[in-house]
C-alpha positions in Angstrom: -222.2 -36.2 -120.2 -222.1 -34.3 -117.2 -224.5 -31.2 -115.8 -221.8 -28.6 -116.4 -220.9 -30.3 -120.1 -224.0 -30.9 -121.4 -225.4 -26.8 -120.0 -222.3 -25.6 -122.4 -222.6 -27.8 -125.5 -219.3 -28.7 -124.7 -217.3 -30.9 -126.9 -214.4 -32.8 -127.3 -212.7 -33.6 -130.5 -209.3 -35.5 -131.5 -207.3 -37.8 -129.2 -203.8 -36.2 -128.6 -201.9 -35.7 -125.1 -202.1 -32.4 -124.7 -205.6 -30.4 -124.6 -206.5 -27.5 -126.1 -209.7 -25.2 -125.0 -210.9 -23.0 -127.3 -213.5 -20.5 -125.8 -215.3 -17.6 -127.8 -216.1 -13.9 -127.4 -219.3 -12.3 -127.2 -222.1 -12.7 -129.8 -220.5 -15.6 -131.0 -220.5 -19.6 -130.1 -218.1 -22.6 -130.4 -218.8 -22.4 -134.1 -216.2 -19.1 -134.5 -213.4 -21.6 -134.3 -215.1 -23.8 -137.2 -211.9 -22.9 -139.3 -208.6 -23.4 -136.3 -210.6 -26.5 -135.3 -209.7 -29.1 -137.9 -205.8 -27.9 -137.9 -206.1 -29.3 -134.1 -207.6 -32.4 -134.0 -204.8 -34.4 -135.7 -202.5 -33.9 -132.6 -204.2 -32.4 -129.8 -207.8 -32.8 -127.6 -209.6 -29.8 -128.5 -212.5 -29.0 -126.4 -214.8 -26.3 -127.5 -218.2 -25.1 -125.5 -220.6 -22.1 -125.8 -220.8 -19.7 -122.7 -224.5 -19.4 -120.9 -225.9 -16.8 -122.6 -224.8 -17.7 -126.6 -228.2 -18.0 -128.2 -227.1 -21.7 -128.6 -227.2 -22.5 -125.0 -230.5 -22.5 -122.6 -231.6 -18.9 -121.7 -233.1 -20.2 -118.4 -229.9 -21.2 -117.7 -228.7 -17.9 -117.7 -228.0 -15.8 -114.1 -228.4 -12.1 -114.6 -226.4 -11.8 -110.8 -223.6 -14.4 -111.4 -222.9 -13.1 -114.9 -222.7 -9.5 -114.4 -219.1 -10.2 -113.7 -216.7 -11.7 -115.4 -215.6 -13.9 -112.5 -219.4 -16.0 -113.5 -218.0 -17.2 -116.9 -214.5 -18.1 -115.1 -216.3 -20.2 -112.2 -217.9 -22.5 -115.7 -214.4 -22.6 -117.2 -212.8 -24.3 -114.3 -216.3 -26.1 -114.0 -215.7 -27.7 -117.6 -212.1 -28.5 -116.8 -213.3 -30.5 -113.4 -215.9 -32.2 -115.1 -213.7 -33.2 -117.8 -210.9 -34.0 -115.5 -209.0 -32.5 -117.4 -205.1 -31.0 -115.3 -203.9 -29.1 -118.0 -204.2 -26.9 -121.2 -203.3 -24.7 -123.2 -206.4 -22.4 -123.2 -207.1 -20.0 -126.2 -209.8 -17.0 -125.6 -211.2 -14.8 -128.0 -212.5 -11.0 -127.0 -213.9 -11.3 -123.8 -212.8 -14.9 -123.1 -209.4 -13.8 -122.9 -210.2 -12.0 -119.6 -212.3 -15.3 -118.6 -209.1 -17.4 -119.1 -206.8 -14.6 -117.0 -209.3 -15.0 -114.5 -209.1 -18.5 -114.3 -205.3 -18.8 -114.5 -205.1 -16.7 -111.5 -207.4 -18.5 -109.6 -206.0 -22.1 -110.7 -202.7 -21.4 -112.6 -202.2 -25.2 -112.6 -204.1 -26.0 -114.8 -203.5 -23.8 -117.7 -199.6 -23.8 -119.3 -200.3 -20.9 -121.6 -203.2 -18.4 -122.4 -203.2 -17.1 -126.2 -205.0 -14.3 -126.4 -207.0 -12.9 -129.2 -208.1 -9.8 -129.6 -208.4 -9.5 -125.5 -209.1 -6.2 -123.3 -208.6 -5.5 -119.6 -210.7 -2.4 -120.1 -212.9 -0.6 -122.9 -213.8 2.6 -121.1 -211.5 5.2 -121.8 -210.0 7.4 -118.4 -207.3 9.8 -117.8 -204.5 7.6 -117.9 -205.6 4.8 -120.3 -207.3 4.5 -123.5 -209.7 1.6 -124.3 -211.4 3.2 -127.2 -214.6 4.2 -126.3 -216.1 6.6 -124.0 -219.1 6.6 -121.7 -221.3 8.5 -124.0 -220.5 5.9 -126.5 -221.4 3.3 -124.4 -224.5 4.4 -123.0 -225.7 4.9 -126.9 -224.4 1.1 -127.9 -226.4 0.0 -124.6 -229.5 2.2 -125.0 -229.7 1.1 -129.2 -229.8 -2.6 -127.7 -232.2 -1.6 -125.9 -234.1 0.3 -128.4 -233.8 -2.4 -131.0 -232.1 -5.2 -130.8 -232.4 -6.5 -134.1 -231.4 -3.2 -135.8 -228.5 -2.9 -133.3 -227.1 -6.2 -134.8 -227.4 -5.0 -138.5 -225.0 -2.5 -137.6 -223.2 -3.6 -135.4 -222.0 -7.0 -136.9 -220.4 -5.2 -140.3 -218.5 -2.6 -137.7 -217.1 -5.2 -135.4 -216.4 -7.8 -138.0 -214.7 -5.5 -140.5 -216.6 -5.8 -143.3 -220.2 -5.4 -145.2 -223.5 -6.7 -144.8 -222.6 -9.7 -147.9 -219.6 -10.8 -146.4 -219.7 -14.7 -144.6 -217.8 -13.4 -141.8 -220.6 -10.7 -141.1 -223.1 -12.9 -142.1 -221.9 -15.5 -139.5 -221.5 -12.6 -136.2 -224.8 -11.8 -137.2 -226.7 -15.1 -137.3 -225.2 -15.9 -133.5 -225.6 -12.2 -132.4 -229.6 -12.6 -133.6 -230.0 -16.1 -132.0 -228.8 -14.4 -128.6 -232.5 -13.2 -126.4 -231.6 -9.4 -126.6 -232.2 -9.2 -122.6 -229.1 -11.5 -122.1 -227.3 -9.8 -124.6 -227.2 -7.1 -123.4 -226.7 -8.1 -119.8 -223.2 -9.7 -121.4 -222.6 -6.5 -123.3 -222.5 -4.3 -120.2 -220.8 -6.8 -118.4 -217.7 -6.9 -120.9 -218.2 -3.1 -121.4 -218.2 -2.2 -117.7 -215.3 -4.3 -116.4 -212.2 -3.5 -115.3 -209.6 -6.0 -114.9 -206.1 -4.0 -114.8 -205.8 -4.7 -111.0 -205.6 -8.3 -111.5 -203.2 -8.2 -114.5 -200.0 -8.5 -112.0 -201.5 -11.8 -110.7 -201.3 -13.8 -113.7 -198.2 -16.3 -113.5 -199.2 -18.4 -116.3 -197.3 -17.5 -120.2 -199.6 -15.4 -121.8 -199.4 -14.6 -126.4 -201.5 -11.8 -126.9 -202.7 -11.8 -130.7 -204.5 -8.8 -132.2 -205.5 -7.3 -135.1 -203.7 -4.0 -136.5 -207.4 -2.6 -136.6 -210.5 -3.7 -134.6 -213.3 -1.8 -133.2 -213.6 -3.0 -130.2 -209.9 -3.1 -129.1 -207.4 -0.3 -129.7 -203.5 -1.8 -130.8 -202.4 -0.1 -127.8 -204.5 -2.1 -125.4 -202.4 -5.5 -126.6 -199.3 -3.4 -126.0 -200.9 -2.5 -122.3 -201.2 -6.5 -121.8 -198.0 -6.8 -122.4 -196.8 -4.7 -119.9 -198.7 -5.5 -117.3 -199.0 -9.3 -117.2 -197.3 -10.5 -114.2 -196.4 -13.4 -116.4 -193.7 -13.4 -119.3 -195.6 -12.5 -122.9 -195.3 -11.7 -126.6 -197.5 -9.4 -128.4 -198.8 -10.1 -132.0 -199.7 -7.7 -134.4 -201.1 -9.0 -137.3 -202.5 -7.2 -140.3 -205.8 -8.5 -140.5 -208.9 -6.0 -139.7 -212.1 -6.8 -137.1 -212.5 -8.1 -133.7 -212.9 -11.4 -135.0 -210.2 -12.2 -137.7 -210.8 -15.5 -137.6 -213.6 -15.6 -139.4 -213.1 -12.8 -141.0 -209.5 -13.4 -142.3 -208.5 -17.5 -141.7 -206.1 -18.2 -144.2 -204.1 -15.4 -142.8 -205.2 -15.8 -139.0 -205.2 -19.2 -138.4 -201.7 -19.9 -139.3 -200.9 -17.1 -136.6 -202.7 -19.1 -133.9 -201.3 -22.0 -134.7 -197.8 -20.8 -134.2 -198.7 -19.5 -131.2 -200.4 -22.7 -129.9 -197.6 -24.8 -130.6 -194.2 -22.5 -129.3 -193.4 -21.3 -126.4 -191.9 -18.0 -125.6 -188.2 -19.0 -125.6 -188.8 -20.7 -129.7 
């Protein structure tokens, strides 16, 4: 196993031709795709790997400069990919990796044939011509209660984000990874993903892009997936689904992953 590999837990699974990279959002690890995973592995190459920061990684691996853009978590993608030799994939992101992924595909659009995007956003900060769904005053309270507390933040913020009460499994499960995060790092990530902009670089993106969201999620407004759509520089389709939370697939898999899967395995003229 190599430097890059063994820094982002990285794994691959099944033995197909075509390869599959599933990357997760914030708060979360390689395990939020514990239920798409084994609908993969029959047929494809999965490889799945935490980002530096996920409380399952090294916190000393973890560059408060190189991560406080986006651009720092794109730079390991296309790390992983060299390692692994790997020419090709279709890459799925979720929340925040979405933007990694268009990052990447702009960067090295030869390696990626399609970007599904789940529950992705260019922007979060509302301003006078776009809405994100949350303005700065809400942002500087989610950053300063982080501060504050961490581990009260996370009791209410997992239930918000994930759509559901404290004795759900899905809440239960964005909590345990949001806790195992170092609250420093966390929030280092948080303003990161809250403070970025990436609508400039939308037009860029050559590479087939599926946006999938949920009808309601905190985090990211329907309208946003419908700005996506119009923006790419690449030909896309926009999902809808009717599933609540920013992260349906834990939250709602039976109905999710069937979604993704379809997604993974056309392309936008089926």
């Amino acid at each position: 196993m190599g430097i890059v590999e063994e820094a982002h837990n990285v794994k691959v699974l099944g033995s197909g031709d075509k390869v599959i990279v599933l990357a997760h959002g914030f708060g979360t690890d390689q395990s939020v795709w514990k239920h798409l995973v084994p609908h993969l592995v029959d047929t494809y190459r999965v490889v799945i790997y935490d980002n530096i920061g996920a409380g399952t990684t090294n916190p000393e691996f973890f560059d408060f400069e190189r991560y406080s853009t986006l651009e720092g978590f794109a730079y390991d993608l296309l790390g992983i990919l060299e390692e692994l030799q790997i020419d090709n994939c279709i890459y799925v992101g979720h929340s925040m990796a979405s933007m990694i992924g268009v990052i990447a595909s702009i960067s090295r659009p030869d390696l990626f044939s399609k970007l599904v995007l789940l529950a992705g956003s260019p922007r979060y900060l509302n301003g006078p011509d776009y809405y994100g769904g949350f303005d700065q005053e809400e942002l500087d309270q989610l950053f300063d209660a982080m501060k504050r507390n961490y581990l009260a933040w996370c009791s209410g913020f997992a239930p918000l984000c994930v759509g559901g009460d404290m004795d759900s499994v899905a809440v239960q499960e964005f909590s345990r990874t949001l806790f195992n995060m170092r609250p420093d790092i966390a929030l280092a990530i948080a303003q990161t993903i809250f403070n970025s902009d990436m609508r400039s670089i939308l037009g860029l993106v050559t590479v087939p892009c599926h946006i999938v969201q949920s009808m309601k999620d905190l985090a990211v407004p329907v309208v946003v997936s419908e700005y996506l759509h119009e923006h790419l520089g690449a030909n896309s389709i926009v999902e809808v689904m009717q599933s609540d939370g920013h992260l349906p697939q834990l939250s709602s898999p039976d109905f999710v992953i069937p979604v993704l899967l379809r997604h993974i395995r056309c392309d936008l003229t089926t």
